[in-house]
C-alpha positions in Angstrom: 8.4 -19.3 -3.3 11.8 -20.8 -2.9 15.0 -19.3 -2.1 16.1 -19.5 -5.4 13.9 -16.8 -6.2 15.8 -14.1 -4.4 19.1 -14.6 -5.7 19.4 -12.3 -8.7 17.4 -9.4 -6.4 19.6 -6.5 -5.5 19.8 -5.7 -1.4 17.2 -2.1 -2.6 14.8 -5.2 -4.0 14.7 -7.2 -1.2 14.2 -3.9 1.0 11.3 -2.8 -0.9 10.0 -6.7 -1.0 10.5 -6.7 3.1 8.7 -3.6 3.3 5.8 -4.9 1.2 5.5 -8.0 3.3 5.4 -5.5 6.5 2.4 -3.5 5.3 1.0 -6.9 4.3 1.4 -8.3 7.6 -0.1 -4.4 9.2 -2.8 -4.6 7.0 -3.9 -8.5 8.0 -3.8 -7.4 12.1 -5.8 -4.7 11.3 -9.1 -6.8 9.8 -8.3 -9.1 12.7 -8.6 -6.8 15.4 -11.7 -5.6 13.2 -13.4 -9.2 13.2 -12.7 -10.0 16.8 -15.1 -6.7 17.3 -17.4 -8.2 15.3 -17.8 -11.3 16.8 -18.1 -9.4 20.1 -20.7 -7.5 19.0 -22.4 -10.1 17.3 -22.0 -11.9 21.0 -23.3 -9.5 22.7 -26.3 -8.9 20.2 -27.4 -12.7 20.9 -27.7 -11.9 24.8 -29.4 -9.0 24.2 -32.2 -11.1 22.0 -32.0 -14.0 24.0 -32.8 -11.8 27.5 -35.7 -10.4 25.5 -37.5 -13.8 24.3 -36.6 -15.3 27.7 -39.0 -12.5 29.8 -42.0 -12.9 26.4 -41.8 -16.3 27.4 -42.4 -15.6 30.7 -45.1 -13.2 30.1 -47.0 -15.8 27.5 -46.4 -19.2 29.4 -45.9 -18.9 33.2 -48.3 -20.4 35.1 -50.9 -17.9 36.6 -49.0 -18.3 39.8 -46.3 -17.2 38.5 -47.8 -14.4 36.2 -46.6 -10.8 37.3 -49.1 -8.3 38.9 -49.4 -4.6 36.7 -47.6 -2.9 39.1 -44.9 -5.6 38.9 -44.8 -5.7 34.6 -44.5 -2.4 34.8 -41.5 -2.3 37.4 -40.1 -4.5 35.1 -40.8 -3.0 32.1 -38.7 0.6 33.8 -35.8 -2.7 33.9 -35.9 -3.8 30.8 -35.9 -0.6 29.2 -32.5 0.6 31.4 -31.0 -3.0 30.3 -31.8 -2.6 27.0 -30.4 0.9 26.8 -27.2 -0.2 28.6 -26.9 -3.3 26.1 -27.3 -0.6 22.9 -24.4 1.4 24.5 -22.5 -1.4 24.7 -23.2 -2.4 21.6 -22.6 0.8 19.8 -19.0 1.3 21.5 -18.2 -1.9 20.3 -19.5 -1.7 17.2 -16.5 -1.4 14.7 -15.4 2.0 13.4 -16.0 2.4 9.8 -12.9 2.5 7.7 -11.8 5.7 5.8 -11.4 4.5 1.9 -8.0 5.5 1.2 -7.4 7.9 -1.4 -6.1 6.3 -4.6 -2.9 7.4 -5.6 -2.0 7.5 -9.1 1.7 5.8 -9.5 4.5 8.3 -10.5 6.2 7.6 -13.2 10.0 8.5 -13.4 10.8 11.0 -16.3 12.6 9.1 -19.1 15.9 10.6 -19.3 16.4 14.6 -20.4 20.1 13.0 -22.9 18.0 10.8 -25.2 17.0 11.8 -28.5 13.5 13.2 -29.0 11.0 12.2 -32.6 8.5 14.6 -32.2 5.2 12.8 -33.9 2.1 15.0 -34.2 -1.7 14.2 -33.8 -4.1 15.8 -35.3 -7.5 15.6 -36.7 -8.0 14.6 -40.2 -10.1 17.9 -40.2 -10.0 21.3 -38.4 -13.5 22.5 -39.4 -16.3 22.0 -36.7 -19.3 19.6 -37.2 -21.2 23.4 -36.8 -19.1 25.0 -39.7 -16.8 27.0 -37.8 -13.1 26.8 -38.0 -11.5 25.1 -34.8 -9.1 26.8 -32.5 -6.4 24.8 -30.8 -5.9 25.3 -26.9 -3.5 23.1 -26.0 -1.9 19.9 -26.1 -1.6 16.1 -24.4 2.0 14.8 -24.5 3.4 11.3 -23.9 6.3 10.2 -24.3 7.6 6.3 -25.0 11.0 4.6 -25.1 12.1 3.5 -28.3 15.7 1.4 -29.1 17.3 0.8 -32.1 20.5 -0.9 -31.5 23.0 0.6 -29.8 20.3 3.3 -29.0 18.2 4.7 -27.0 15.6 7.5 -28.5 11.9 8.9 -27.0 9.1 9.7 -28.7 7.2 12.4 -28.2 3.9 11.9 -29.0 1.7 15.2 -29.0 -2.0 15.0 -29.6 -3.1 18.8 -30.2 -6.0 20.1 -28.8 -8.8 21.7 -31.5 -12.2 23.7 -29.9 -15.1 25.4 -31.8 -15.0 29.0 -30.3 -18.6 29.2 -31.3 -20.2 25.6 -29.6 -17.2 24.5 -27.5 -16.9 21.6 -29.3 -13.6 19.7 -28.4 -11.4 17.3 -31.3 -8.3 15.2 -30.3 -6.6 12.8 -32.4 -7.0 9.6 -30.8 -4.1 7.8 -29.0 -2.0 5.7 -31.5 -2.3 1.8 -30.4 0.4 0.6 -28.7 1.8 -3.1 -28.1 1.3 -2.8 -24.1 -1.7 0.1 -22.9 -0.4 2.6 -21.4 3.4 1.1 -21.3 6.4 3.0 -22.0 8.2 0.3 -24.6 7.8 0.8 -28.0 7.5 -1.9 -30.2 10.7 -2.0 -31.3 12.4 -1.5 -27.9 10.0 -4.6 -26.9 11.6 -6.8 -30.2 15.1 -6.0 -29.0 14.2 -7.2 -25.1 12.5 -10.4 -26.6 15.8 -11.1 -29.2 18.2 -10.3 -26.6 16.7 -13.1 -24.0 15.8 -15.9 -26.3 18.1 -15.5 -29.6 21.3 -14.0 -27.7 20.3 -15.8 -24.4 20.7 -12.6 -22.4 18.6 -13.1 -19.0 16.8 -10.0 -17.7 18.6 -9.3 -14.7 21.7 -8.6 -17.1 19.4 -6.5 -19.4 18.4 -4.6 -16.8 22.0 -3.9 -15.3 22.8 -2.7 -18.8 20.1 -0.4 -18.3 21.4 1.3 -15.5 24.7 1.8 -16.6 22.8 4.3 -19.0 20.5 5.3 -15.5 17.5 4.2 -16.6 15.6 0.9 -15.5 13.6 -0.1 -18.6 12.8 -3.8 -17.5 10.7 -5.6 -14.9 12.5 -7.5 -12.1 10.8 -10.8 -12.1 11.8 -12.8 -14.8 9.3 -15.4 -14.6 5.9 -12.9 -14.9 8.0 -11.1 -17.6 8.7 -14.2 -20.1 4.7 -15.1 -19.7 4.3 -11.0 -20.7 6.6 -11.1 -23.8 5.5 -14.7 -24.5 1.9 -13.4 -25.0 2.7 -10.5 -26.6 4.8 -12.4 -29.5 2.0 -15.2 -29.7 
């Protein structure tokens, strides 16, 4: 990445990129540390072994001169036993400490602003009658919302899926989500058509888009221009 790449980030972006690369840098000591205790354990495994084939061999192929008396195998069989012992402690103390899976957090989401406009567009089921015959109940209700732009401005829309059960088999009907241009994004459509006309009809880079969004305090575009024209790109082909 070269220099150039950092010249249109604000002094909070290159904070929060610096802090990345920290935690980046934290997490690559950590699985160092972690395979340094593997190769020590893995080290001392292979003496362990080794010891043990050396005193077999010894026991197989020594001359008979050299052979061991009972009294002496089984002196030496006590040793071995306390070596091996002591090895295995060794061995589990540096065996490496299994790591915790951290939890995964679900990324928070800022509230789109409480001033804009709300369309309020219903979901419901084509029918409220059960599969059973009985009439549904509703219980409740999903909301999303997404940001929508016509020029000049800013509106939501609310998008509320109702919630329909069978009081006598529990049966549970949603309307299903609406498709959306980007799964799961905020942008509508049409906010996405104004982004993509403003950049490469009115050739209005993103970093200005985006400082027009926070005179109205909210941050509606991406800050690296380069993944976001291979986004919009795809999304107009």
């Amino acid at each position: 990445m070269t220099s150039s790449a950092f010249d249109h980030l604000t002094p909070e972006q290159l904070r929060a990129l610096a802090a990345q690369l920290t935690e980046r840098v934290a997490s690559l000591d950590q699985q160092v540390s972690s395979l340094d205790q593997q190769v020590q354990y893995q080290k001392t495994r292979n003496e362990q072994l080794a010891h043990e084939i050396a005193i077999l061999k010894r026991h197989k192929f020594a001359r008979r001169s050299e052979q061991l008396s009972p009294d002496q195998i089984s002196l030496l069989d006590d040793l071995l036993d306390t070596d091996i012992a002591a090895i295995e402690a060794e061995l589990k103390a540096l065996s490496p400490a299994p790591i915790a899976a951290e939890p995964r957090q679900q990324p928070k989401r800022a509230a789109l602003p409480p001033q804009f406009p709300r369309t309020l567009i219903h979901h419901e089921p084509d029918t409220t009658q059960c599969a059973c015959g009985c009439q549904l109940k509703r219980i409740g209700e999903d909301v999303s919302e997404k940001l929508d732009y016509t020029p000049g401005v800013f509106t939501v829309e609310r998008h509320i899926r109702g919630k329909w059960v069978c009081a006598q088999c529990e049966t549970l009907i949603q309307a299903p989500v609406p498709a959306q241009v980007i799964d799961k994004g905020i942008p509508t459509a049409g906010l996405l058509a104004q982004v993509m006309v403003a950049k490469y009809a009115d050739h209005l880079p993103l970093y200005r888009q985006e400082k027009m969004g926070k005179r109205i305090k909210w941050l509606i575009l991406p800050l690296h221009e380069s993944e976001t024209d291979r986004h919009l790109i795809g999304l107009s082909g």
